[in-house]
VEXKEMAR-866444 format. One record per residue (C-alpha): residue number from 1; x, y, z. Coordinates in steps of 0.25 Angstrom, whole numbers. Each point is the difference from the previous one (the first is absolute). Layout:
N
  nr    c1    c2    c3
 NUM     X     Y     Z
...
//
This chain:
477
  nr    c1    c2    c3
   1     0     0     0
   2     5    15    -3
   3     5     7    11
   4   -12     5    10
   5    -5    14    -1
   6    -2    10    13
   7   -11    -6     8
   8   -11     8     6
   9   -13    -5     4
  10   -13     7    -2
  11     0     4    15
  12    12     3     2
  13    15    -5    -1
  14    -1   -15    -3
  15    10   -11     5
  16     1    -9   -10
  17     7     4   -12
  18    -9     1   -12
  19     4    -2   -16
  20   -11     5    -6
  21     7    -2   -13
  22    -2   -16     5
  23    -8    -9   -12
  24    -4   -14     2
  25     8    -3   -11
  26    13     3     9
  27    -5   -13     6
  28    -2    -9    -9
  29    14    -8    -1
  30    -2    -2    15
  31   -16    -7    -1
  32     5    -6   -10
  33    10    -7    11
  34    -8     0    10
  35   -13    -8    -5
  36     9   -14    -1
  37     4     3    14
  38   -14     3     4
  39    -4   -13    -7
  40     9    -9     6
  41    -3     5    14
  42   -14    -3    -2
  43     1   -13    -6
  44     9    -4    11
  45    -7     6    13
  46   -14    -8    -7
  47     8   -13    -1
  48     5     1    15
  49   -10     5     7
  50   -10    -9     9
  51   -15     7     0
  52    -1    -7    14
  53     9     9     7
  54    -8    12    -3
  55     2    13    -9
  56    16     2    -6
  57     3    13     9
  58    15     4     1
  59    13    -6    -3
  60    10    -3    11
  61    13    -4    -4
  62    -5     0   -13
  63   -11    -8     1
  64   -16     4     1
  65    -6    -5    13
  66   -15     1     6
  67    -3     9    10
  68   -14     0     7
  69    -6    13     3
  70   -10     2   -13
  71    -1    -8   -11
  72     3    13   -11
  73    12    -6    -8
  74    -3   -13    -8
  75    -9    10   -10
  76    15     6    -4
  77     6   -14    -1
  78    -9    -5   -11
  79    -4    15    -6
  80    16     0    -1
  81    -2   -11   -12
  82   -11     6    -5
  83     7    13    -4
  84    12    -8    -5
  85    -9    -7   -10
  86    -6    15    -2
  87    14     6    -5
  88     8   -12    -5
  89   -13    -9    -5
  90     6   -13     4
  91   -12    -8     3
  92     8    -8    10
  93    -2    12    10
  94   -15     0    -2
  95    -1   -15     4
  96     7     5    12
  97    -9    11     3
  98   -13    -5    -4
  99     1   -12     4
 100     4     4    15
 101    -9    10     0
 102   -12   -12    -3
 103     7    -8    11
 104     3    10    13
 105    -4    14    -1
 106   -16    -4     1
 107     1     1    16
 108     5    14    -2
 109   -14     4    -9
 110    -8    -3    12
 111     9     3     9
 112    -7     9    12
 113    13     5    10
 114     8     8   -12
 115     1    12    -5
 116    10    -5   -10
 117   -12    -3   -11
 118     7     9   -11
 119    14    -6     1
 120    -4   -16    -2
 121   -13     0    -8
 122     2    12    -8
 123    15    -6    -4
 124    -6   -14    -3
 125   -14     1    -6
 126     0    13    -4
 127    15    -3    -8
 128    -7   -11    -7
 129   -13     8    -1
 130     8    12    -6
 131     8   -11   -10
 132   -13    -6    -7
 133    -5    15    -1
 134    13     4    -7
 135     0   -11    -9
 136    13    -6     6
 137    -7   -13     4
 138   -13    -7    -7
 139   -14     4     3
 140    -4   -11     7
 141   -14     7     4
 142    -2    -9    12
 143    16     0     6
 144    -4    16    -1
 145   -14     0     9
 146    10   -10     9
 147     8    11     2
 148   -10    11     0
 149    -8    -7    13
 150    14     0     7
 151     2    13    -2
 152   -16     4     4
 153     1    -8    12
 154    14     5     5
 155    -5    14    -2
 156   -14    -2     7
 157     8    -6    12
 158    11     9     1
 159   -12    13    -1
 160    -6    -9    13
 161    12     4     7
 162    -7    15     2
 163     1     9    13
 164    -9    13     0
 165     7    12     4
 166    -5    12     7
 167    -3     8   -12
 168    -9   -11    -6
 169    13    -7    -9
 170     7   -10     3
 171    10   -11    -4
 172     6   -14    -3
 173     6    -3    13
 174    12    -7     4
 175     2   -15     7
 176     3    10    12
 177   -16     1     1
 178   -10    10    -1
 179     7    11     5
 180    13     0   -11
 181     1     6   -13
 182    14    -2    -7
 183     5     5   -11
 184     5   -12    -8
 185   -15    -3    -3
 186    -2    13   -11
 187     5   -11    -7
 188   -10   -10     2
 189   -11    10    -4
 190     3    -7   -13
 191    -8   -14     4
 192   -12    11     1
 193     2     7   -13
 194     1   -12    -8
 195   -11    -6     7
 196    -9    11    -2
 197     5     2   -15
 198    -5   -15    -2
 199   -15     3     3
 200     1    -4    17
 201    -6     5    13
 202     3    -5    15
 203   -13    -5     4
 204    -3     4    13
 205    -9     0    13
 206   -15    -2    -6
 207     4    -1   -13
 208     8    13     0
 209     8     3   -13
 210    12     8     3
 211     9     7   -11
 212    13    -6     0
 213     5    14    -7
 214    -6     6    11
 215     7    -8    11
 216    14     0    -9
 217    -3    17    -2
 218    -2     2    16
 219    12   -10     4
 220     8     9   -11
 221    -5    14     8
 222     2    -4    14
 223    14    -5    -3
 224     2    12    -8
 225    -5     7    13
 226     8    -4    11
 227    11   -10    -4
 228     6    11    -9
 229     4    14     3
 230     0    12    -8
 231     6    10     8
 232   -12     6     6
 233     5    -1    17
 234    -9   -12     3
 235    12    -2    10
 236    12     5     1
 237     6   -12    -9
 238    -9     4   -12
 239     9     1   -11
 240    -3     0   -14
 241    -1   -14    -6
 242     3    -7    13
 243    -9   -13     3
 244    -4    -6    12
 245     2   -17    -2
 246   -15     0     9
 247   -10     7     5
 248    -7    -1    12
 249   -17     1     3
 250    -8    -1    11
 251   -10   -11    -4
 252   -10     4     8
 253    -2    14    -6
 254     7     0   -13
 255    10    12     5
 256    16    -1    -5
 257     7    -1    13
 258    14    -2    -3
 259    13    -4   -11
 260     6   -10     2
 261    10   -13    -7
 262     0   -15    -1
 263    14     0    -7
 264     6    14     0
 265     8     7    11
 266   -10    10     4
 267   -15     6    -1
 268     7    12    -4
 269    11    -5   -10
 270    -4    -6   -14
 271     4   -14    -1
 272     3    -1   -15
 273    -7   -11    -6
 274   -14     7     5
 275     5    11    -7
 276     3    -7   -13
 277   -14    -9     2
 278    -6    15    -1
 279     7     5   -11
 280    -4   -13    -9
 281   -14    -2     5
 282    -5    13    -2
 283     5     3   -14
 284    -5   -14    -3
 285   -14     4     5
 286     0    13    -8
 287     3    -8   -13
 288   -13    -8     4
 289    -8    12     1
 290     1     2   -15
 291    -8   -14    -1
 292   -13     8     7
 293   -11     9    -6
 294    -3    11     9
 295   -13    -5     5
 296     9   -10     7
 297     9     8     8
 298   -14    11     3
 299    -4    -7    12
 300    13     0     7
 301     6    13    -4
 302     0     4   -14
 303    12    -4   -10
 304     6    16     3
 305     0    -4    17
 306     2   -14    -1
 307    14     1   -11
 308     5    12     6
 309     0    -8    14
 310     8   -12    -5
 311    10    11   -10
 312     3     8    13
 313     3   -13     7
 314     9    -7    -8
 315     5    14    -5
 316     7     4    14
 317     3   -12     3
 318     8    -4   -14
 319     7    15     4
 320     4    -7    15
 321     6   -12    -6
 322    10    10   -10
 323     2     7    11
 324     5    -8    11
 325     6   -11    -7
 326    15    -1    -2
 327     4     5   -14
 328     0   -13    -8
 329   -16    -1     4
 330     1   -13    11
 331    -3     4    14
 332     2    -5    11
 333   -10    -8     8
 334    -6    12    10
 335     2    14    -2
 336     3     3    14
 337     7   -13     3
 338     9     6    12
 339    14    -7    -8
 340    -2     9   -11
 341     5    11    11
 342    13    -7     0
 343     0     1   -15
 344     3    15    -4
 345    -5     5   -12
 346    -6   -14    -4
 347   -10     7   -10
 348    12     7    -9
 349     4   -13    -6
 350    -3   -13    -3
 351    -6   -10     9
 352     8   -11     6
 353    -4   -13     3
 354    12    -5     7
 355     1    10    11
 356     0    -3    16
 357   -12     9     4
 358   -14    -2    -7
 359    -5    -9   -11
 360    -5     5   -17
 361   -12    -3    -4
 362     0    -4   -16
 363   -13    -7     1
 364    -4    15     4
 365     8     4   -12
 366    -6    -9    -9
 367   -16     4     5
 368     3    15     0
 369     7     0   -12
 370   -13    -7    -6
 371    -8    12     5
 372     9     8    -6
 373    -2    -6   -15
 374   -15     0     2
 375    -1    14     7
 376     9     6   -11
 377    -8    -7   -10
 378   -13     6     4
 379     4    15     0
 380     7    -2   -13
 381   -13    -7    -7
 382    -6    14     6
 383    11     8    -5
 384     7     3    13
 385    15     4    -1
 386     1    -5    13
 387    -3   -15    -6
 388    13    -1    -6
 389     9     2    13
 390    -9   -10     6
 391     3    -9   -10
 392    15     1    -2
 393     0     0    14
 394    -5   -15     1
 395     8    -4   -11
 396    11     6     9
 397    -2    -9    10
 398    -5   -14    -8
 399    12     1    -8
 400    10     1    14
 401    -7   -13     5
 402     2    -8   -13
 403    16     3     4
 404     7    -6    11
 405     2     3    12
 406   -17    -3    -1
 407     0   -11   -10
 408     1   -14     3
 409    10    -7   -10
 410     5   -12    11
 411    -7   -13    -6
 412    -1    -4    14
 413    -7    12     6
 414   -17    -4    -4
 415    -2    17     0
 416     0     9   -11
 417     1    14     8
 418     9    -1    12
 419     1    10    12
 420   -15    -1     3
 421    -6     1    13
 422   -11    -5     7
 423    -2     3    15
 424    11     8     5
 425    -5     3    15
 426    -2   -14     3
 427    11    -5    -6
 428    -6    -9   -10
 429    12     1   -11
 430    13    -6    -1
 431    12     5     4
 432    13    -5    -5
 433    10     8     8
 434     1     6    15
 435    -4    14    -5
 436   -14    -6     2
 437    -6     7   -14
 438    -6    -9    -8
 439     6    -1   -15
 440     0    -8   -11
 441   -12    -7    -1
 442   -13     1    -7
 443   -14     1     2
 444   -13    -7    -7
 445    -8    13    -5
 446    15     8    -2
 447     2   -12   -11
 448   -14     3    -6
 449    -1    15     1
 450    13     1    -6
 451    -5   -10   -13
 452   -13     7     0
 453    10    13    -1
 454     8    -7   -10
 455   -13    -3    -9
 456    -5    14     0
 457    14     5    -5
 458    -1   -10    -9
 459   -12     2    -7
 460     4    15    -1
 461    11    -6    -9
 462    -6   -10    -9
 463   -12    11    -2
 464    -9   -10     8
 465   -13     4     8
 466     2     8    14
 467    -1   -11    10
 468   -13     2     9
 469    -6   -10    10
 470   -12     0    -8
 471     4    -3   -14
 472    -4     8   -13
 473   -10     9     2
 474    -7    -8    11
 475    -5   -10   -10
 476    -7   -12     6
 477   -14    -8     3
//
């Protein structure tokens, strides 16, 4: 890639260092490497991996283990294949992922005690969904209503995951309970999108039909409420573009009570990955907005409110991410982990993954930099200047984690992006030295975001369609 340009964000100075000169086509000798890698990584952890010891979650010592908390991650393992079939067409990859998604993901459809919907059932049955509609697998009319009915019932159950807030909203909340909102789940609101696009409803007390659009808009406003900030002195933490991993409700009122964190440092720090899970769902959901007529979005605020919500929100928070991350665009796990102090000016140059104090984040990386495409995609289509920083930004950052130190070439190492975390406050990650920071190992939806990221640049290569969950022009029965 050319040398990078001056970077400034659109709020100010940015971090991360910006070549807004950057094409896709700087990175197509490097895709071209990378989708082998990507294959064999694959095809090795599917031939390995024993269904009965749970999902595939993180790698320690090189090798993908099980980790029982929530059952989020097998969706990435088999959607993984899916995608490589997508950008390679090497049918062996769609046996792998169709036929593990046939076999082990219909607990997670029905699954009541997640919040993780969008991550397994829209990355297998909507992948294979979206396939038939582009023409990329046969239209098989009954192998397409198999996976529509998945995808209605996991976006009717996940919508039944709905607390009411104070102000008559609500949301999806997390396996906490009631009372927790986290940010991850914008990126769920998907399950409801799709479901609603194909014609369902959540069928409720006394035969009480309930918009799944509705419940996904209302999840989108109260996240957009009070797990991000704007800058508006909520408290006196409130900067622009930070996110709060949870928010806190008092169930018996409906009334916010609290930020809070599951797998960040603080309630008053912004652990990465929630940022990034921000950034990508949102501009995602505005993408979906252009499916709907106006009458649609009326009842729930109008295309003008509802659209404006969901821009500022991944907006500022795209605008964070550039400008508290290290200039070569990977963060590190928490911005207000208290190691970074010991650092010095950690953001005026490139992140390192091998230092003694606090961990990177590239599956952070790799779901922010996605957010970045599809927000940058958006305001361009709309002729926004703006659109084309975004963009060269994620391409930035896509085309550092297809390099080393972030890609995994080791034949024996069963991950494709290494210096992934999962949960750094309790210790859940491997370390290999005495510093006690965790490096060099990978993690089940870093290895899919980044194909996923991988497959967007690539179609942005071959002139192919823009990658959506919900497939050309919301086609479908």
């Amino acid at each position: 890639m050319s040398p990078p340009a001056a970077a400034h964000g659109s709020c100010g100075d940015a971090a991360v260092i910006v070549d807004e000169t950057a094409r896709a086509e700087d990175l197509r000798s490097r895709l071209a490497a990378f989708w082998p890698l990507s294959g064999e990584k694959i095809a090795g952890l599917c031939a390995t991996w024993d269904p009965r010891a749970g999902s595939p979650v993180f790698t320690v010592r090189g090798r993908y283990t099980s980790k029982g908390w929530t059952e989020w991650t097998q969706g990435f393992q088999f959607g993984w294949a899916i995608l490589q079939f997508d950008a390679t067409g090497d049918e062996r990859f769609l046996a792998l992922g169709r036929d593990g998604t046939v076999a082990h993901m219909a607990s997670h459809v029905s699954h009541t005690g997640v919040h993780d919907h969008g991550f397994n059932n829209v990355s297998t049955y909507g992948n294979l969904r979206r396939l038939i509609l582009e023409g990329r697998i046969p239209a098989d009319p009954w192998e397409l209503r198999f996976y529509e009915i998945a995808l209605k019932v996991s976006g009717a159950v996940q919508a039944a995951r709905w607390s009411r807030t104070h102000e008559g909203g609500g949301y999806i909340h997390s396996f906490n309970g009631p009372q927790s909102l986290f940010a991850d789940t914008i990126r769920s609101v998907r399950s409801l999108s799709l479901a609603h696009l194909l014609g369902h409803r959540l069928m409720g007390e006394n035969d009480e039909a309930i918009s799944l659009l509705g419940r996904g808009v209302g999840h989108a406003r109260t996240t957009a409420t009070y797990n991000v900030f704007y800058g508006e002195g909520r408290d006196i933490y409130d900067v622009p573009g930070r996110v709060a991993h949870e928010s806190v409700f008092n169930t018996t009122d409906g009334r916010f009570r609290t930020s809070a964190t599951q797998q960040g440092y603080a309630a008053w720090t912004t652990w990465t990955r929630g940022l990034a899970w921000v950034m990508a769902g949102y501009a995602e959901e505005l993408e979906f907005l252009d499916l709907l007529d106006d009458a649609e979005l009326k009842p729930f605020g109008g295309r003008t409110d509802v659209t404006a919500m969901m821009l500022r929100a991944a907006t500022v928070a795209c605008d964070f991410y550039l400008r508290e991350t290290p200039t070569d665009g990977i963060p590190y796990w928490d911005t207000g982990a208290p190691g970074l102090a010991d650092m010095g000016d950690y953001l005026a140059r490139a992140a390192d993954p091998f230092n003694d104090h606090e961990p990177v984040d590239s599956s952070a990386a790799a779901i922010g930099a996605q957010g970045l495409l599809r927000l940058g995609h958006y305001l361009s289509a709309r002729g926004d200047a703006a659109g084309a920083r975004y963009t060269a930004a994620g391409l930035g950052i896509v085309g550092r984690l297809l390099e080393a130190p972030y890609l995994s070439v080791d034949p024996q190492h069963q991950g494709l992006l290494i210096h992934g975390v999962y949960h750094r406050p309790r210790g859940w990650d491997h370390c290999p030295t005495d510093s006690g920071v965790p490096h060099g190992e990978s993690v089940m939806w870093g290895d899919y975001h980044l194909v996923e990221a991988a497959l967007m640049v690539q179609r942005m290569l071959d002139g192919g369609p823009h990658y959506t969950f919900f497939g050309p022009m919301g086609a479908g029965s």
